[in-house]
ChimeraX commands (.cxc) that place a marker at each C-alpha (Angstrom):
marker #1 position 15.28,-11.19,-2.71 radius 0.5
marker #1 position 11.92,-12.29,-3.09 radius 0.5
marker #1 position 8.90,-11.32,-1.63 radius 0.5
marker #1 position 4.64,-11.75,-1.65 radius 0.5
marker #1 position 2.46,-8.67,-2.94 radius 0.5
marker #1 position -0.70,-7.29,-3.43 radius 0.5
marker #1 position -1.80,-5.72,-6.42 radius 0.5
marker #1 position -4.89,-3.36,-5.27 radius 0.5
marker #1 position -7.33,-0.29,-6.34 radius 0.5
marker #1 position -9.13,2.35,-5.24 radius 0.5
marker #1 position -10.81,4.32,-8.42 radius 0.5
marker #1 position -7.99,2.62,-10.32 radius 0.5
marker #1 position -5.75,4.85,-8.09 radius 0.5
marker #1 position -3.55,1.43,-8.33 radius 0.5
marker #1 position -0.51,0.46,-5.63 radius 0.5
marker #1 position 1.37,-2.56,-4.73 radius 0.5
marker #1 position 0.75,-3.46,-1.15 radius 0.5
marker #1 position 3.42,-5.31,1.00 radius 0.5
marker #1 position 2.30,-6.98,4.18 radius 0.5
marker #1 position 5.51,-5.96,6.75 radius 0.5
marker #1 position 3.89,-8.02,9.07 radius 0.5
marker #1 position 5.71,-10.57,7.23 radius 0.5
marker #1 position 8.07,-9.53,4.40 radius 0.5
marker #1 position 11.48,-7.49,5.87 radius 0.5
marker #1 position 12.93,-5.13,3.30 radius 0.5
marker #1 position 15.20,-2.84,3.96 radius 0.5
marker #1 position 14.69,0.91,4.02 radius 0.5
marker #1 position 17.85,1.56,2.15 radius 0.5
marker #1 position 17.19,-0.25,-0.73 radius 0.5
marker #1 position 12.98,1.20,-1.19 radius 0.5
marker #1 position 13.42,4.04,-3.45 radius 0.5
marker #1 position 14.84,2.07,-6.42 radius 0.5
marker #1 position 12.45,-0.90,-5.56 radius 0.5
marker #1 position 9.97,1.11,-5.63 radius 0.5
marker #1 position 11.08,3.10,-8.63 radius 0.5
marker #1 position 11.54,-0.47,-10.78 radius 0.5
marker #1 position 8.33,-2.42,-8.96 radius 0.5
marker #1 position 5.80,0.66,-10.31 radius 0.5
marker #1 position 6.88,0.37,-13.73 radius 0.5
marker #1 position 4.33,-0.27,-16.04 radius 0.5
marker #1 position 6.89,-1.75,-18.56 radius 0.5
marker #1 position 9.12,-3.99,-16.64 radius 0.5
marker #1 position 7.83,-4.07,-13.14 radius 0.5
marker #1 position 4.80,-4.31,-11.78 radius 0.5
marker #1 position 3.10,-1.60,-12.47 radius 0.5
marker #1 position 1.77,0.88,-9.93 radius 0.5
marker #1 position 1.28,4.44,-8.74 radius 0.5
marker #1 position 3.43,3.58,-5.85 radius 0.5
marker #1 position 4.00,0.97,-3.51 radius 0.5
marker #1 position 2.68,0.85,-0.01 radius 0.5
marker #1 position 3.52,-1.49,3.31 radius 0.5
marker #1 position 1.28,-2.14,5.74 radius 0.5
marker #1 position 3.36,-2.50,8.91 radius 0.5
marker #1 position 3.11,-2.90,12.84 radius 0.5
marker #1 position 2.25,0.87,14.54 radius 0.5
marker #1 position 2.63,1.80,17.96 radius 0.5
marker #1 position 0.25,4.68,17.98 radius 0.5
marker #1 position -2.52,2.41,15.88 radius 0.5
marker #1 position -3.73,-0.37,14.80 radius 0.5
marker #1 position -1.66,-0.60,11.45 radius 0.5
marker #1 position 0.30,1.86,9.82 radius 0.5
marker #1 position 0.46,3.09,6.17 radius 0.5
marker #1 position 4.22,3.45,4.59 radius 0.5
marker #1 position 3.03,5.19,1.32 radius 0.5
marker #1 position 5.89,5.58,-1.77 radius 0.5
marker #1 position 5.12,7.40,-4.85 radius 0.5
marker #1 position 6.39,5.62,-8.65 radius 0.5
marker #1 position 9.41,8.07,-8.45 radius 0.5
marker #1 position 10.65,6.30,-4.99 radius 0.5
marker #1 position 9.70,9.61,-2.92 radius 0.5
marker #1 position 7.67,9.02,-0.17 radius 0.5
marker #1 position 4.33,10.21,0.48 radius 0.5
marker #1 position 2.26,11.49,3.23 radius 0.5
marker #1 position -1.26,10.29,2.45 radius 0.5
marker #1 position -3.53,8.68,0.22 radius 0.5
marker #1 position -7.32,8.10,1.23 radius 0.5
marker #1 position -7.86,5.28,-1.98 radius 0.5
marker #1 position -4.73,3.92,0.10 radius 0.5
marker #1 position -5.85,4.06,3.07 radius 0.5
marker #1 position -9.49,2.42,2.02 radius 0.5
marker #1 position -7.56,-0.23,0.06 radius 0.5
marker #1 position -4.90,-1.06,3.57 radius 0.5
marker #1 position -8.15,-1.06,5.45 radius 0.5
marker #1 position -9.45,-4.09,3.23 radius 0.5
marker #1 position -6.38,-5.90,2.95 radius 0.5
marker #1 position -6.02,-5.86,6.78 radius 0.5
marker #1 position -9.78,-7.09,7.30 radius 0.5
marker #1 position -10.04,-9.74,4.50 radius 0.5
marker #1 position -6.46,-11.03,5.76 radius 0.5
marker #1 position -8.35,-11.48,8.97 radius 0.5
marker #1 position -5.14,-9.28,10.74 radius 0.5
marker #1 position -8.32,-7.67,12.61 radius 0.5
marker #1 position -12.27,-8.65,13.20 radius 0.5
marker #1 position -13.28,-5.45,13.87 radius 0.5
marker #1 position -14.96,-3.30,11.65 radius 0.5
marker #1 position -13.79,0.16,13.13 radius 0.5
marker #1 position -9.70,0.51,13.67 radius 0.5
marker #1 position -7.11,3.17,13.10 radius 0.5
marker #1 position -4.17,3.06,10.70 radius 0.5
marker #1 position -1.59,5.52,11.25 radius 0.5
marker #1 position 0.27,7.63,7.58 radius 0.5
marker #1 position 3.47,9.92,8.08 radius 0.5
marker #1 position 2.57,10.17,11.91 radius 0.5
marker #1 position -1.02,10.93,11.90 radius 0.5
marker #1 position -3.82,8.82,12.84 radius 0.5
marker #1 position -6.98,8.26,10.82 radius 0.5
marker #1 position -10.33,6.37,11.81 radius 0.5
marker #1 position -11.55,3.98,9.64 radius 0.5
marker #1 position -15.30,2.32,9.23 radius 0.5
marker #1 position -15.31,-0.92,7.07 radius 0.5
marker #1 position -18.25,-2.07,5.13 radius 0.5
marker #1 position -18.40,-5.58,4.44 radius 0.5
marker #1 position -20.00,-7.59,1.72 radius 0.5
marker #1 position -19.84,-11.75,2.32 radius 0.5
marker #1 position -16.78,-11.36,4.67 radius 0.5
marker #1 position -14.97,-8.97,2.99 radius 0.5
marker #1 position -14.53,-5.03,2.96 radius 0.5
marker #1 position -16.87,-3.92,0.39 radius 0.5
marker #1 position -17.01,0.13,1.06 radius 0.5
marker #1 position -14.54,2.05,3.74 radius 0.5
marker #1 position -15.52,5.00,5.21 radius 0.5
marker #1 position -11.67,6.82,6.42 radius 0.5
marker #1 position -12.34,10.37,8.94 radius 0.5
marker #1 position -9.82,11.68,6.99 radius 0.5
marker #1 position -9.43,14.28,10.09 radius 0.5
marker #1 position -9.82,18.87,9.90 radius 0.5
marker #1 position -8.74,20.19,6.80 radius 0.5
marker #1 position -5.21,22.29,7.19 radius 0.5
marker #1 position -5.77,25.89,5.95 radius 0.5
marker #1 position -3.34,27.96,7.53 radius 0.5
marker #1 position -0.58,28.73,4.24 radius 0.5
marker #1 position 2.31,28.27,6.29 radius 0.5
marker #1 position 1.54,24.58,7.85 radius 0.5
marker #1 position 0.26,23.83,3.85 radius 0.5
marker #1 position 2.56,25.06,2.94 radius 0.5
marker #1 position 2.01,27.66,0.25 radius 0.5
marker #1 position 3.33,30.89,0.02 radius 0.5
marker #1 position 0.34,33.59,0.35 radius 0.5
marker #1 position -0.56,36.10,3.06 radius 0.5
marker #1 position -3.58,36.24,5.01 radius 0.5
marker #1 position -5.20,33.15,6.99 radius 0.5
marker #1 position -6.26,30.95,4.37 radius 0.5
marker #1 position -5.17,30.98,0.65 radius 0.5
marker #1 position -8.37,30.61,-1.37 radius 0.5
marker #1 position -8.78,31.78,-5.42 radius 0.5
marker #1 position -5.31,33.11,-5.36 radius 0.5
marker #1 position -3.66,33.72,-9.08 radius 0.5
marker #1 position -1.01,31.89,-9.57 radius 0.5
marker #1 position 0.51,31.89,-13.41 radius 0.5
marker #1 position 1.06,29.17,-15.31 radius 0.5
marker #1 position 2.87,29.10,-18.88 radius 0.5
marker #1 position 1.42,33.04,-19.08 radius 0.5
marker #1 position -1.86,32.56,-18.03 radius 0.5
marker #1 position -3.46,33.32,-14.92 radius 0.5
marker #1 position -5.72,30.96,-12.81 radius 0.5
marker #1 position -7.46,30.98,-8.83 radius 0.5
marker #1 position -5.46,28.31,-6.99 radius 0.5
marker #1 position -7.35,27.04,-3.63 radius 0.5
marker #1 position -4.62,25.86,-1.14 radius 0.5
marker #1 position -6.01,22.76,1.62 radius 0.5
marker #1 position -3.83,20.35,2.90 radius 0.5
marker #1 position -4.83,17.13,4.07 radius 0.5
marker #1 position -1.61,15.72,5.47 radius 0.5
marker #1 position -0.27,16.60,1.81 radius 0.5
marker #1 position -0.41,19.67,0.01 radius 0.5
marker #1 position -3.29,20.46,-2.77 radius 0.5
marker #1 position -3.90,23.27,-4.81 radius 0.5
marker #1 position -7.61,23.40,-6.22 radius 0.5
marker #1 position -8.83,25.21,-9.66 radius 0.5
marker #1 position -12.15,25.35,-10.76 radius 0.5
marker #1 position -12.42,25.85,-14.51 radius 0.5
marker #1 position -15.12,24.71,-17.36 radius 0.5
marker #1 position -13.94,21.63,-20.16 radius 0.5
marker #1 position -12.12,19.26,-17.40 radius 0.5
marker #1 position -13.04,16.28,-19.47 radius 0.5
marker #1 position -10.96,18.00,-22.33 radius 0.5
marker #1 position -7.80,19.11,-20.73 radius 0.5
marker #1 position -4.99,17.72,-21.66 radius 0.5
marker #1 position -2.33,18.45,-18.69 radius 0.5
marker #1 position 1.02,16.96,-20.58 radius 0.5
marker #1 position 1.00,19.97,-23.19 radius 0.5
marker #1 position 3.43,21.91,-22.46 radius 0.5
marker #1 position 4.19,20.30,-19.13 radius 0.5
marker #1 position 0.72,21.92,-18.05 radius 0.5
marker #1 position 0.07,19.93,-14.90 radius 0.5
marker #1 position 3.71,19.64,-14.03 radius 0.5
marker #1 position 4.09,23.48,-14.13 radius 0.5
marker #1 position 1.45,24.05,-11.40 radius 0.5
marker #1 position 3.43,20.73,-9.17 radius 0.5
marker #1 position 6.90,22.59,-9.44 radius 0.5
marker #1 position 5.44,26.29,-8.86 radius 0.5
marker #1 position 7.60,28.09,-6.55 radius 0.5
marker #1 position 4.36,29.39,-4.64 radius 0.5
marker #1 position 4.25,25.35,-3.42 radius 0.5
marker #1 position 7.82,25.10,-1.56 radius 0.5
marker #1 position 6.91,21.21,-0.85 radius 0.5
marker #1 position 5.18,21.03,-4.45 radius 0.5
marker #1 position 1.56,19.98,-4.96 radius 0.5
marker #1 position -1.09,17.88,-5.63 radius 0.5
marker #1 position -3.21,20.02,-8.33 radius 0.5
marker #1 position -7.25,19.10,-8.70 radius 0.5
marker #1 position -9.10,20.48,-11.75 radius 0.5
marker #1 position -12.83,20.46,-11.04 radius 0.5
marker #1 position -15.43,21.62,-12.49 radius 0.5
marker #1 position -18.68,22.36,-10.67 radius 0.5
marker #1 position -21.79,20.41,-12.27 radius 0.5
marker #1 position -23.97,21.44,-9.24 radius 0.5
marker #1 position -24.14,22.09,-5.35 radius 0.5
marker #1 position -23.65,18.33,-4.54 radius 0.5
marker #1 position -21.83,16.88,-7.99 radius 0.5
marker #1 position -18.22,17.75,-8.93 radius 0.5
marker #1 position -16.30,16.52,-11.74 radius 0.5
marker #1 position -12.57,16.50,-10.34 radius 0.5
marker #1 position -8.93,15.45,-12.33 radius 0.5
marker #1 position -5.28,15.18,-10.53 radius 0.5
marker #1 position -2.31,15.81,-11.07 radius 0.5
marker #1 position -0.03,14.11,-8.38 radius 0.5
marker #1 position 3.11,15.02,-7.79 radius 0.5
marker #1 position 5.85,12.55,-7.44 radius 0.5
marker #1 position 3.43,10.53,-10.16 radius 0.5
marker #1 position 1.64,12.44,-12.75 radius 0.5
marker #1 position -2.18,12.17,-13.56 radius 0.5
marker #1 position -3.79,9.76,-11.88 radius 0.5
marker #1 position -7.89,7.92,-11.79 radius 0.5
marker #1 position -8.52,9.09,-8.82 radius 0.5
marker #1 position -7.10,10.75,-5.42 radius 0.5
marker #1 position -8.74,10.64,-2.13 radius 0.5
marker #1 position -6.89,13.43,-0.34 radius 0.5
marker #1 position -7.71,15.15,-3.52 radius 0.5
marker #1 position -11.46,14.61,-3.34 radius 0.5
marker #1 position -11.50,16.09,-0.05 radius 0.5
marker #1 position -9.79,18.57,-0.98 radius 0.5
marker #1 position -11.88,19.63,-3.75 radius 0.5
marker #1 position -14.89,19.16,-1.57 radius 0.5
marker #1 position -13.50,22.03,1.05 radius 0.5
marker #1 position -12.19,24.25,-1.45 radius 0.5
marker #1 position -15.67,24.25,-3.15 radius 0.5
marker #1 position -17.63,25.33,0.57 radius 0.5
marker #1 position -14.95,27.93,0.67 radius 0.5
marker #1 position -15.89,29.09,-2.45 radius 0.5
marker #1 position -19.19,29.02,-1.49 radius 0.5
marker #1 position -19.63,27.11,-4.93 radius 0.5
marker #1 position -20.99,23.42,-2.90 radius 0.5
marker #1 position -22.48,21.99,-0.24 radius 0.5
marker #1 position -20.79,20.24,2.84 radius 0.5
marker #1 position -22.10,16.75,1.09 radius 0.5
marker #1 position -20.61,16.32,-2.39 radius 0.5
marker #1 position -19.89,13.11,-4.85 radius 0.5
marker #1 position -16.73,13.57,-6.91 radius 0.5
marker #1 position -16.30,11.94,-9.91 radius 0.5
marker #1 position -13.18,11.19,-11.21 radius 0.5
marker #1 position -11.86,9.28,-13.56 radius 0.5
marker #1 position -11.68,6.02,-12.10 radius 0.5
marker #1 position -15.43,6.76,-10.25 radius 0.5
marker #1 position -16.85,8.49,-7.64 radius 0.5
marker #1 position -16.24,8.83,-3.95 radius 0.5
marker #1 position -18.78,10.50,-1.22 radius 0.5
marker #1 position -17.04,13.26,0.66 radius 0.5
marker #1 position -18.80,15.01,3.63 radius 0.5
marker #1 position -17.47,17.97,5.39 radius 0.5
marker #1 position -19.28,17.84,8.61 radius 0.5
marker #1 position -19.55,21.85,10.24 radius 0.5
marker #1 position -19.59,20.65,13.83 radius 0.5
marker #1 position -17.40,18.54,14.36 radius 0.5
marker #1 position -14.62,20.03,11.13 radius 0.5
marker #1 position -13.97,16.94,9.88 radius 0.5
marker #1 position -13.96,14.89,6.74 radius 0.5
marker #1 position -15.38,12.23,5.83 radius 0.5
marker #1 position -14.55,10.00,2.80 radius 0.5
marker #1 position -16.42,7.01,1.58 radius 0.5
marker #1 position -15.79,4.65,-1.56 radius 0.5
marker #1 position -14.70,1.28,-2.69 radius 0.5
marker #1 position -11.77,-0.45,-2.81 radius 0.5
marker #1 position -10.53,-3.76,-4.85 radius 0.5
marker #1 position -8.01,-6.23,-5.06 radius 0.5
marker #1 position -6.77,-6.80,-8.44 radius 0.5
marker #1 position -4.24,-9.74,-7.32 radius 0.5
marker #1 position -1.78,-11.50,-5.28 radius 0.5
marker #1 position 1.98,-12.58,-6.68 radius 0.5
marker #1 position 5.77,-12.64,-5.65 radius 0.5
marker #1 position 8.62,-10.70,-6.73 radius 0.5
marker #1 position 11.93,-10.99,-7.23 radius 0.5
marker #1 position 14.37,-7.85,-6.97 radius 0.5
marker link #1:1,2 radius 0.2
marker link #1:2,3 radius 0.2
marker link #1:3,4 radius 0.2
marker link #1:4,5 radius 0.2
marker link #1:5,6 radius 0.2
marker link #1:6,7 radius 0.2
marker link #1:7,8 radius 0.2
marker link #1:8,9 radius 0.2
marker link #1:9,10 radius 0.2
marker link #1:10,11 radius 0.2
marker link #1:11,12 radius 0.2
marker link #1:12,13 radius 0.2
marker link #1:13,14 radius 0.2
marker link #1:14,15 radius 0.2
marker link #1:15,16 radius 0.2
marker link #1:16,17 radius 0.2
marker link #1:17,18 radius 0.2
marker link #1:18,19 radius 0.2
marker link #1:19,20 radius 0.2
marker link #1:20,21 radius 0.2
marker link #1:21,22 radius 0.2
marker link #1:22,23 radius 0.2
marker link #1:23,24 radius 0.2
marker link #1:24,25 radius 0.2
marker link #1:25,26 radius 0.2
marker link #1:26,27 radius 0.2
marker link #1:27,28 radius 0.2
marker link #1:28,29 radius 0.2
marker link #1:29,30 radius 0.2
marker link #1:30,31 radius 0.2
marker link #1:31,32 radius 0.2
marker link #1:32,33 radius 0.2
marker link #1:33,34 radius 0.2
marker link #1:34,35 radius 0.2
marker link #1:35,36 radius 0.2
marker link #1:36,37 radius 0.2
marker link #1:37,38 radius 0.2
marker link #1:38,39 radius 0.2
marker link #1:39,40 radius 0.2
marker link #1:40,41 radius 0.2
marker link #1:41,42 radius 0.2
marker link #1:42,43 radius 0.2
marker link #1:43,44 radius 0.2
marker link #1:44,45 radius 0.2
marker link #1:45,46 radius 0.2
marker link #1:46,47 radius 0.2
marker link #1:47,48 radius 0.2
marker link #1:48,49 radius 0.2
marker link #1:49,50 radius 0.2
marker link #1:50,51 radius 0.2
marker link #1:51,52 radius 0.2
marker link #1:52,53 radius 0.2
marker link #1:53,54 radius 0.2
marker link #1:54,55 radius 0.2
marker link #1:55,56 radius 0.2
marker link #1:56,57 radius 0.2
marker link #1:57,58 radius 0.2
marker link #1:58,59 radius 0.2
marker link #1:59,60 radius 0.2
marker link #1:60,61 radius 0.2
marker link #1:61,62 radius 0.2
marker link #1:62,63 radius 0.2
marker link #1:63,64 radius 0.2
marker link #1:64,65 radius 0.2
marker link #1:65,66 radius 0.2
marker link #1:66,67 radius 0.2
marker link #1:67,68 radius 0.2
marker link #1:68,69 radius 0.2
marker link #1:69,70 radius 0.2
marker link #1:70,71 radius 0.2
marker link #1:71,72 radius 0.2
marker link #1:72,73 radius 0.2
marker link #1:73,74 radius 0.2
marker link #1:74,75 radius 0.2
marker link #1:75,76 radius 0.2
marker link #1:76,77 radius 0.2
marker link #1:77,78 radius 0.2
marker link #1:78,79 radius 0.2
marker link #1:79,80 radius 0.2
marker link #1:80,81 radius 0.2
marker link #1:81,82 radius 0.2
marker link #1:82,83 radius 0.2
marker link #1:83,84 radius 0.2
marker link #1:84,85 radius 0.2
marker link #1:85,86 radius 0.2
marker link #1:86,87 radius 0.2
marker link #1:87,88 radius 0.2
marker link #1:88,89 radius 0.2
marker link #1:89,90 radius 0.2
marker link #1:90,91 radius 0.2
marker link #1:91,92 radius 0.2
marker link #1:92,93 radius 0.2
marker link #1:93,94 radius 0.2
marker link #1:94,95 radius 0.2
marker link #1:95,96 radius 0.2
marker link #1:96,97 radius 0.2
marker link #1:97,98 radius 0.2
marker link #1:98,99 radius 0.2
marker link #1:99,100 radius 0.2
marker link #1:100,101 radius 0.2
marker link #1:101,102 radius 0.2
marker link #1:102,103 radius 0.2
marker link #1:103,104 radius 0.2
marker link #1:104,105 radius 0.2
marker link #1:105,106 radius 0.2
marker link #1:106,107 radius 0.2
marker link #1:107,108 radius 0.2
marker link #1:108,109 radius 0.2
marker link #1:109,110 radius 0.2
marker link #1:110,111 radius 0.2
marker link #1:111,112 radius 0.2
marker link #1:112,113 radius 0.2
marker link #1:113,114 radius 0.2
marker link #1:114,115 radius 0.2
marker link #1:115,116 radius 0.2
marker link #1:116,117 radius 0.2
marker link #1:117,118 radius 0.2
marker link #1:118,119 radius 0.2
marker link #1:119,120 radius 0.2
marker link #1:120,121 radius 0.2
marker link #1:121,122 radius 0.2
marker link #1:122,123 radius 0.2
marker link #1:123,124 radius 0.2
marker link #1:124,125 radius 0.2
marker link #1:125,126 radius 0.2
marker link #1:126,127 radius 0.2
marker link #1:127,128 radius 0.2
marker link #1:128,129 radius 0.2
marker link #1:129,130 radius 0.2
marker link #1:130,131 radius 0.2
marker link #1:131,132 radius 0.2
marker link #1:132,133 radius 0.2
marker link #1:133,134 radius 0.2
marker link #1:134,135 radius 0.2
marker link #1:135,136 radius 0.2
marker link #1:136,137 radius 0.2
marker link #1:137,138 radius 0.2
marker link #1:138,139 radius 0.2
marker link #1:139,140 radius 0.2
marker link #1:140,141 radius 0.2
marker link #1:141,142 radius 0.2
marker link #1:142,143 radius 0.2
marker link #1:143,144 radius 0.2
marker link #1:144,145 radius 0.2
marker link #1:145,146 radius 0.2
marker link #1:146,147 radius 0.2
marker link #1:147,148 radius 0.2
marker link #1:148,149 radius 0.2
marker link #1:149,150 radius 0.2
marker link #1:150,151 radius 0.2
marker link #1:151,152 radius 0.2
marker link #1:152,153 radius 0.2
marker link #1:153,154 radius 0.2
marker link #1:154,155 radius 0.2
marker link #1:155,156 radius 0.2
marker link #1:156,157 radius 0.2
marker link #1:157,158 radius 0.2
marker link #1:158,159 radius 0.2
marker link #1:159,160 radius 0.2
marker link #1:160,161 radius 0.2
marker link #1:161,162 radius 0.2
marker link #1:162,163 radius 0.2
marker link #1:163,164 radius 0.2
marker link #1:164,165 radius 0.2
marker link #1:165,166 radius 0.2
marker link #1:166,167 radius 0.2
marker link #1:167,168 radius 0.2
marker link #1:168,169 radius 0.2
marker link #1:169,170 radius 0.2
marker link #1:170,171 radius 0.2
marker link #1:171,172 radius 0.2
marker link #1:172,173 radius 0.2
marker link #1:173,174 radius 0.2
marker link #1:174,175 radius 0.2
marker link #1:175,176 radius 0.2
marker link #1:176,177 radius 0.2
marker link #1:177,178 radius 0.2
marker link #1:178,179 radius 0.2
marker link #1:179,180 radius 0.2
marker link #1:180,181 radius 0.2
marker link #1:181,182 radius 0.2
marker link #1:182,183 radius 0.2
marker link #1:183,184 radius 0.2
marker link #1:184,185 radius 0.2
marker link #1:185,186 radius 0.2
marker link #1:186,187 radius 0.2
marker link #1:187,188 radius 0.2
marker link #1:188,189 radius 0.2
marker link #1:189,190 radius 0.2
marker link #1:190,191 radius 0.2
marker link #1:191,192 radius 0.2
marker link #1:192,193 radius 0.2
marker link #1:193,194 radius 0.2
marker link #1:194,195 radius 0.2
marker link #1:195,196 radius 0.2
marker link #1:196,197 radius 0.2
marker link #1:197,198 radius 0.2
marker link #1:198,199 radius 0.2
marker link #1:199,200 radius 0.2
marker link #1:200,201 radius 0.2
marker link #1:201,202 radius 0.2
marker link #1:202,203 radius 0.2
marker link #1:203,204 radius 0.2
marker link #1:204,205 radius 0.2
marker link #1:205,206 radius 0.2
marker link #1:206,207 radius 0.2
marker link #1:207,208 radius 0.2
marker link #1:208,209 radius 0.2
marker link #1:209,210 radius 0.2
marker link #1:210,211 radius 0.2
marker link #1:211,212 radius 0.2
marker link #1:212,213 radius 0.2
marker link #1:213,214 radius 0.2
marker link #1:214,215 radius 0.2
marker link #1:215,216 radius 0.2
marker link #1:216,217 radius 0.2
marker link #1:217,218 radius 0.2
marker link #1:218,219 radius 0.2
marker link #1:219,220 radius 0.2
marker link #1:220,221 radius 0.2
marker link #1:221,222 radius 0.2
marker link #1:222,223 radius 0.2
marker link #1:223,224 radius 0.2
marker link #1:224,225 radius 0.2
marker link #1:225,226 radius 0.2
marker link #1:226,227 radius 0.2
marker link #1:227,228 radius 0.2
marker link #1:228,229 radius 0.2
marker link #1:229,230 radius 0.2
marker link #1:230,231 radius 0.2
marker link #1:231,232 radius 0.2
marker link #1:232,233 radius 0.2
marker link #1:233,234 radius 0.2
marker link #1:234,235 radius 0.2
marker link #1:235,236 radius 0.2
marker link #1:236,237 radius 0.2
marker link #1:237,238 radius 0.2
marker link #1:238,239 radius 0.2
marker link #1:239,240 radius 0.2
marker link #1:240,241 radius 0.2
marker link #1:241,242 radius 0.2
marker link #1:242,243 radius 0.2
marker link #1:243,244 radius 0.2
marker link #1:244,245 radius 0.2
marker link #1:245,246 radius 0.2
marker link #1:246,247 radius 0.2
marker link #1:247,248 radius 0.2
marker link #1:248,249 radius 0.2
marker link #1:249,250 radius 0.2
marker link #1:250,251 radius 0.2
marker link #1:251,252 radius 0.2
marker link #1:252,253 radius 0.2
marker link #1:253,254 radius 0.2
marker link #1:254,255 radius 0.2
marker link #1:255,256 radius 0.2
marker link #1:256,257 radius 0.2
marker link #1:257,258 radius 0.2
marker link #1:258,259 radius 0.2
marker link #1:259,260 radius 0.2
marker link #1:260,261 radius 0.2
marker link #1:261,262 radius 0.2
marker link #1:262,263 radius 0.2
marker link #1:263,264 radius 0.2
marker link #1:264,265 radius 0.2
marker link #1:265,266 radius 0.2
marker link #1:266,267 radius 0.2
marker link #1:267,268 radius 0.2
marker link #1:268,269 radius 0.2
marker link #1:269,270 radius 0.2
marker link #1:270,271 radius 0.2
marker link #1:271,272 radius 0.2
marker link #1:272,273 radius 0.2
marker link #1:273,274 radius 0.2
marker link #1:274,275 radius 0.2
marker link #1:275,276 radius 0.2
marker link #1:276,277 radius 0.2
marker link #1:277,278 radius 0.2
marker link #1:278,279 radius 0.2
marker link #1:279,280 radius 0.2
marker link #1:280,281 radius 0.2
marker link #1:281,282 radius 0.2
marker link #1:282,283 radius 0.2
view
């Protein structure tokens, strides 16, 4: 079987984008495609692989797959990078449409530079705080600086889902952490306290409206960047009362703009996305 991809980025949160407007692959046979096609060795090389298919509650909609062949609820340096493909590849001329991820719908706002998506702006929707729709296991209505132990030490885990689970820390020396020793970031994706495991953001505060942010995702490991993530961070931090609503996060593959608006309750996320480039498999 052969078929046409897209190698694209978003912070160098990298995927491999399949139009299934016009390739037809099985569902049976994704996981281990997926599993060989985001090897960095002998595939392609990915954090995932993602098809952009027909919806029938939006315009487009988002089949996300992490490298391990699990799939995935949401990415927002995804969903910015489906929302250029879709506009260069002329498969819309409007600059405002809806993709839908795992079931739920998200607004998108394309910037475009000489014909092509430049920026994306995705209303990544209300941030979920309730534990039990997060899920994380903690009492009262929202779980924020709650200790959780890792390898004997204690931390303050912020819980915030965005369509997929996240668990926020704020701690000094992010730049320096090293989350493979001793299976550090691992150990906070697999805690029991996460029954669906979790996406973990280490982020240190420079000031009210600047955040330095790292991820560890779970089906994948570290990653450059996460948009879910971001927003994430961004929410945990107003709850903490240690930001503003209007904060740039910098990660490791840039930064993104992430706005918490308090009327409305929802999030906006804005940032670039890049194609890297086209080819054809064989599998």
């Amino acid at each position: 079987m052969r078929f046409k991809f897209t190698k694209m980025e978003g912070l160098g949160n990298d995927y491999i984008y399949v139009n299934g407007f016009e390739e037809r692959i099985d569902d049976d046979i994704k996981p281990e495609l997926v599993r060989k096609m985001s090897d960095r060795h002998f595939g392609i090389g990915g954090d995932g692989m993602i098809f952009i298919n027909p919806s029938k509650i939006a315009d487009f909609e988002m089949e996300m797959w992490n490298a391990n062949g699990t799939r995935a609820q949401m990415c927002g340096n995804g969903m910015r990078c489906v929302a250029k493909y879709v506009y260069d590849h002329k498969m819309t001329e409007a600059e405002n449409f809806t993709v839908e991820s795992a079931g739920k719908i998200k607004y998108i706002k394309v910037f475009p530079k000489d014909g092509e998506a430049d920026t994306v702006e995705v209303n990544m929707g209300e941030p979920i705080l309730e534990p039990a729709e997060i899920p994380v296991i903690a009492t009262g209505e929202n779980a924020v600086n709650v200790p959780i132990e890792i390898l004997g030490k204690t931390y303050g885990i912020t819980a915030v889902s965005m369509g997929n689970p996240h668990g926020v820390v704020f701690m000094k020396g992010v730049k320096d952490l090293d989350m493979t020793k001793d299976n550090f970031g691992s150990a906070f994706e697999h805690h029991p306290m996460f029954p669906e495991r979790v996406n973990t953001e280490f982020v240190e505060v420079l000031d009210r409206k600047h955040i330095l942010m790292r991820v560890w995702e779970r089906g994948t490991g570290e990653t450059l960047a996460c948009g879910t993530g971001a927003c994430a961070s961004a929410v945990a931090g107003v709850l903490n009362g240690l930001t503003d609503r209007e904060v740039t996060v910098t990660l490791l593959g840039g930064d993104l703009l992430i706005r918490w608006d308090e009327k409305s309750n929802l999030i906006y996320m804005t940032g670039p996305a890049r194609k890297v480039f086209d080819g054809e498999a064989e599998y």
